[in-house]
C-alpha positions in Angstrom: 106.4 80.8 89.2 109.0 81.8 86.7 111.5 80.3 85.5 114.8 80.4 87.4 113.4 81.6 89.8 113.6 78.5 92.1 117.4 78.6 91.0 118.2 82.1 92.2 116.6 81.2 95.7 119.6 80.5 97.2 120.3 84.5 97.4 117.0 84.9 99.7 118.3 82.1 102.2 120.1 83.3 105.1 121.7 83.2 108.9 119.7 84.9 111.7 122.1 87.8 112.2 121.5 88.8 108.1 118.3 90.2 108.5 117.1 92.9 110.8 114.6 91.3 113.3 114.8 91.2 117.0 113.3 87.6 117.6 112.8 88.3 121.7 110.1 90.7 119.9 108.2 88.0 118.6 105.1 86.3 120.3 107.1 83.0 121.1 110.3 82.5 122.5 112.8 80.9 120.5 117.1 80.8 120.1 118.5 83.4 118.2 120.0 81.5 115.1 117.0 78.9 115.3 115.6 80.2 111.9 117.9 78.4 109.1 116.2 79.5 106.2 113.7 82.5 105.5 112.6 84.4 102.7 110.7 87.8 101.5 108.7 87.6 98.6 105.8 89.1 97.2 103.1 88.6 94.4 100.9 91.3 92.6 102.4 93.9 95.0 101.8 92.1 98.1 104.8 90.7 99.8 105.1 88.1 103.0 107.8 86.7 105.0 108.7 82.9 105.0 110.9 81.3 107.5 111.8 77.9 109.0 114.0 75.7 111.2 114.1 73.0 108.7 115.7 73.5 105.3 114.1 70.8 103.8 110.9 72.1 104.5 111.1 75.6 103.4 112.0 73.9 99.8 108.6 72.4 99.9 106.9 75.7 101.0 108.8 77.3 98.0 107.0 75.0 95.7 103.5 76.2 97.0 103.9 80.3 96.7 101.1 81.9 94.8 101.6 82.1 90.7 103.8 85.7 90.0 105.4 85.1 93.3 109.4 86.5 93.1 111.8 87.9 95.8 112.0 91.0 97.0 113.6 93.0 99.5 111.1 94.9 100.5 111.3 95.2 104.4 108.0 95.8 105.1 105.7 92.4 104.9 102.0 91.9 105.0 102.7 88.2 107.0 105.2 86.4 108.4 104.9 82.9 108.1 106.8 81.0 110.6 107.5 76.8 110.2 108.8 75.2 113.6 109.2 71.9 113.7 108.8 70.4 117.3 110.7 67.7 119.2 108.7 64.3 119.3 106.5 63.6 122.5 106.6 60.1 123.5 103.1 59.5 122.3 104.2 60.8 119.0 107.6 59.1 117.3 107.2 61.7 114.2 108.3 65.0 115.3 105.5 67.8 114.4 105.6 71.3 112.4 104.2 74.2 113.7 102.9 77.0 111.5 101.8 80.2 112.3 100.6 83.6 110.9 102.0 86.5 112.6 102.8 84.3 116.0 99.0 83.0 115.5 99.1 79.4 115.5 97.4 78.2 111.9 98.2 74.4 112.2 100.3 71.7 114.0 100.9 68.1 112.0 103.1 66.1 111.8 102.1 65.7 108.2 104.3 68.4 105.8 102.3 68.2 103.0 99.3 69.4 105.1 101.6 72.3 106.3 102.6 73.5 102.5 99.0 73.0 101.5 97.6 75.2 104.2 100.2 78.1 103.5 99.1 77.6 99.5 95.6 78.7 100.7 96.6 81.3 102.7 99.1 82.9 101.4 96.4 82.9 97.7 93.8 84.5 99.5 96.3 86.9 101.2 97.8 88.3 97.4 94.5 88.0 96.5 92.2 90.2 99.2 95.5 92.8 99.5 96.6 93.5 96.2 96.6 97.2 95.5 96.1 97.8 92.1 94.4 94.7 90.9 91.0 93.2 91.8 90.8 89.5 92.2 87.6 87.4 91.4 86.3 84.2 92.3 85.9 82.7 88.3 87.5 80.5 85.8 89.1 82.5 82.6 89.4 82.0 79.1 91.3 83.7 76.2 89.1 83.9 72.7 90.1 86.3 69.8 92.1 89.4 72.2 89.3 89.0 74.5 88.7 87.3 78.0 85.4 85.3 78.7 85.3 85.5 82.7 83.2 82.7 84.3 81.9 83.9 87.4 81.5 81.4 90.4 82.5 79.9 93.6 84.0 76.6 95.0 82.2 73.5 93.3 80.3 76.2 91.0 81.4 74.6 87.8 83.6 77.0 86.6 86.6 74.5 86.7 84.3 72.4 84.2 83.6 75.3 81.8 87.2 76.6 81.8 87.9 72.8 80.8 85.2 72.8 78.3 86.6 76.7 76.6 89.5 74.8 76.5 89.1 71.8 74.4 87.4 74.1 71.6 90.3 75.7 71.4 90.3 78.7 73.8 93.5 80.2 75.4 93.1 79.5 79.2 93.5 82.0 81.8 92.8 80.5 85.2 90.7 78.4 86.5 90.6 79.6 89.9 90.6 84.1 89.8 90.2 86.7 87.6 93.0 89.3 88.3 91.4 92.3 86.7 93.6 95.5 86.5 91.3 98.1 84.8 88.9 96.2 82.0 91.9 93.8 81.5 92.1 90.8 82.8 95.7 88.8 83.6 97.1 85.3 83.5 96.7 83.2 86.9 98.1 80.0 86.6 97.2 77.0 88.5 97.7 73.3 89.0 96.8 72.5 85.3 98.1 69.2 85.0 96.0 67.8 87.0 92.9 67.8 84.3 92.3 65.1 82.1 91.9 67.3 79.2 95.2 65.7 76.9 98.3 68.6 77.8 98.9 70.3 74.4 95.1 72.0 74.8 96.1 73.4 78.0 98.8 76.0 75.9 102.1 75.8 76.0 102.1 79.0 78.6 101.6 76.4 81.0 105.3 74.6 80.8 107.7 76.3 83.5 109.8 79.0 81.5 107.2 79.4 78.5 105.7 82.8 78.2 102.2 83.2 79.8 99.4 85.5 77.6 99.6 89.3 77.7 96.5 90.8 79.5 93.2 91.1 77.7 90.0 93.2 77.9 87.1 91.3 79.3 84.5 90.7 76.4 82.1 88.3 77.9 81.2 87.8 82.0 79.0 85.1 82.4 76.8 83.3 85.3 76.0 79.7 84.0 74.1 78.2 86.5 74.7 73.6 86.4 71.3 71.7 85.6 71.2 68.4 84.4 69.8 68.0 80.9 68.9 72.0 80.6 69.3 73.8 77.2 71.7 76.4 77.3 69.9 80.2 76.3 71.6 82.9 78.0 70.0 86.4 78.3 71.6 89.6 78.8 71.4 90.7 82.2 71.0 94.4 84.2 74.2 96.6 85.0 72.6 96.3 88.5 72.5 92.7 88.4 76.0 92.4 86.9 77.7 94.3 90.0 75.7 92.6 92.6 76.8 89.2 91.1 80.6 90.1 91.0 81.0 91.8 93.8 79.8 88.8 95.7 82.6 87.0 93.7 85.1 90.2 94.7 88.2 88.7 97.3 88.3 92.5 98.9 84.5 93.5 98.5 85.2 93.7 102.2 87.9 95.9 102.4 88.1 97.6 99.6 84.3 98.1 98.1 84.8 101.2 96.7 88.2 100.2 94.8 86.3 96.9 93.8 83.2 98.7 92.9 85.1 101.3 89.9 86.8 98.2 88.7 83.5 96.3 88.2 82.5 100.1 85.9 85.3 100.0 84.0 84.5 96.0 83.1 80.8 96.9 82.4 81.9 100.1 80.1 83.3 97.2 77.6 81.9 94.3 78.3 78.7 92.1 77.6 77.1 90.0 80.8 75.5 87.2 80.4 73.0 84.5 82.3 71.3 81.5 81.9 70.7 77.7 83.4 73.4 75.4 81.5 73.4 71.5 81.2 77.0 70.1 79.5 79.6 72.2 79.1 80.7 71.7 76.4 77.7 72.5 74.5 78.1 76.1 76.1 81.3 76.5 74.9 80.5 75.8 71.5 77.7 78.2 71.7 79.6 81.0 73.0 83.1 80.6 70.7 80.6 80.2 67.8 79.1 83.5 68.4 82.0 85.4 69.4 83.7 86.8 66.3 
């Protein structure tokens, strides 16, 4: 998120009668005024509604929204996320929130942190499967020399380990969890760095709130680097036919949006090498590749 922006966020907050919305239209009855705080934001041109009966709680959703997120006032949404929280059966002395999608129930806890953890996911896979001009991939991303090595992969693939890896030799990194490709560039998609045990100052400075993320690069390497204990790293090039089989797989909208996935993916191949082979330690493939990449 950028900087300030969690400062200006008072702007966005507002009474019922503010915004225009009829809540007797909604799938659940509530009170009119019952919403104390709500939002409209949007990331990589997709935007969402947020809004809550519990101040404290929409302050903790806040600190969940998708990297790039920023308000907006555009009117139409592609979600509304709604946070109740519920009066306390006898059974239960913690009261309990309610989340939903659209008046679809998503999930009821009386645990918050559960509640801004499951709106993280979903509102990520939302920007990500919607955005119209960009194409998001499931891989970790690394700067080298004004060009982008994408790591292609899934959950538990690795590619949190490589990124890692690109890293500590010196690499810029990108994102560990999507590529966000616009053309044959790829952008910036921060995550929850800190969390690695690689030592801070290798993670780049971008990293710190309010520091100034990398400018988009063309993708110069795509590679599949499939984990084996104790193999040899020897990566071969690999088909055009096998390269866009393997990332539209990876593709968030290869389901509803092939074909603007698919001339994406051309424009990628047009300038950029793929690569495959069976790795063992990371690190050992990240010295390969940065030592060949000139």
């Amino acid at each position: 998120m950028k900087s300030g922006q969690m400062e200006n966020i008072g702007s966005l907050l507002a009474p019922e009668n503010a915004w225009v919305h009829d809540p007797a239209k909604d799938r659940f009855t509530v009170d009119k005024g019952s919403w104390v705080a709500r939002g409209r934001f949007a990331a990589f041109g997709v935007p969402w509604e947020l809004r809550t009966d519990d101040a404290s709680a929409f302050n903790l959703l806040l600190e969940r929204l998708p990297p790039g997120s920023a308000p907006t006032r555009i009117k139409t949404t592609a979600r509304r996320y709604s946070l109740r929280t519920l009066s306390p059966a006898l059974s239960e002395p913690e009261p309990c929130y309610l989340l939903e999608a659209d008046g679809r129930p998503m999930l009821c806890t009386s645990d918050a942190g559960e509640i801004a953890e499951a709106l993280e996911d979903d509102l990520r896979w939302l920007v990500a499967e919607r955005s119209p001009r960009r194409v998001f991939l499931r891989a970790g991303v690394v700067g080298w020399r004004d060009r982008a090595i994408v790591i292609a992969g899934g959950p538990r693939s690795g590619k949190s380990t490589l990124v890692r890896a690109f890293v500590a030799c010196g690499a810029t990194c990108f994102s560990e969890e999507y590529a966000v490709l616009q053309g044959s560039t790829v952008e910036p998609y921060p995550s929850r760095l800190p969390r690695w045990s690689v030592p801070r100052v290798s993670l780049g400075a971008w990293v710190d709130e309010g520091a100034r993320a990398p400018q988009p690069v063309p993708v110069g390497v795509v590679l599949f680097a499939h984990y084996q204990p104790g193999a040899v790293f020897k990566p071969k090039m690999i088909s055009r036919g096998k390269f866009m089989l393997g990332l539209f797989r990876h593709a968030v909208a290869s389901q509803r949006n092939p074909e603007r996935v698919l001339r994406t993916l051309e424009a990628v191949l047009r300038r950029c090498n793929a690569l495959e082979g069976v790795r063992g330690d990371a690190a050992s493939v990240a010295s390969y590749l940065l030592d060949r990449l000139v």
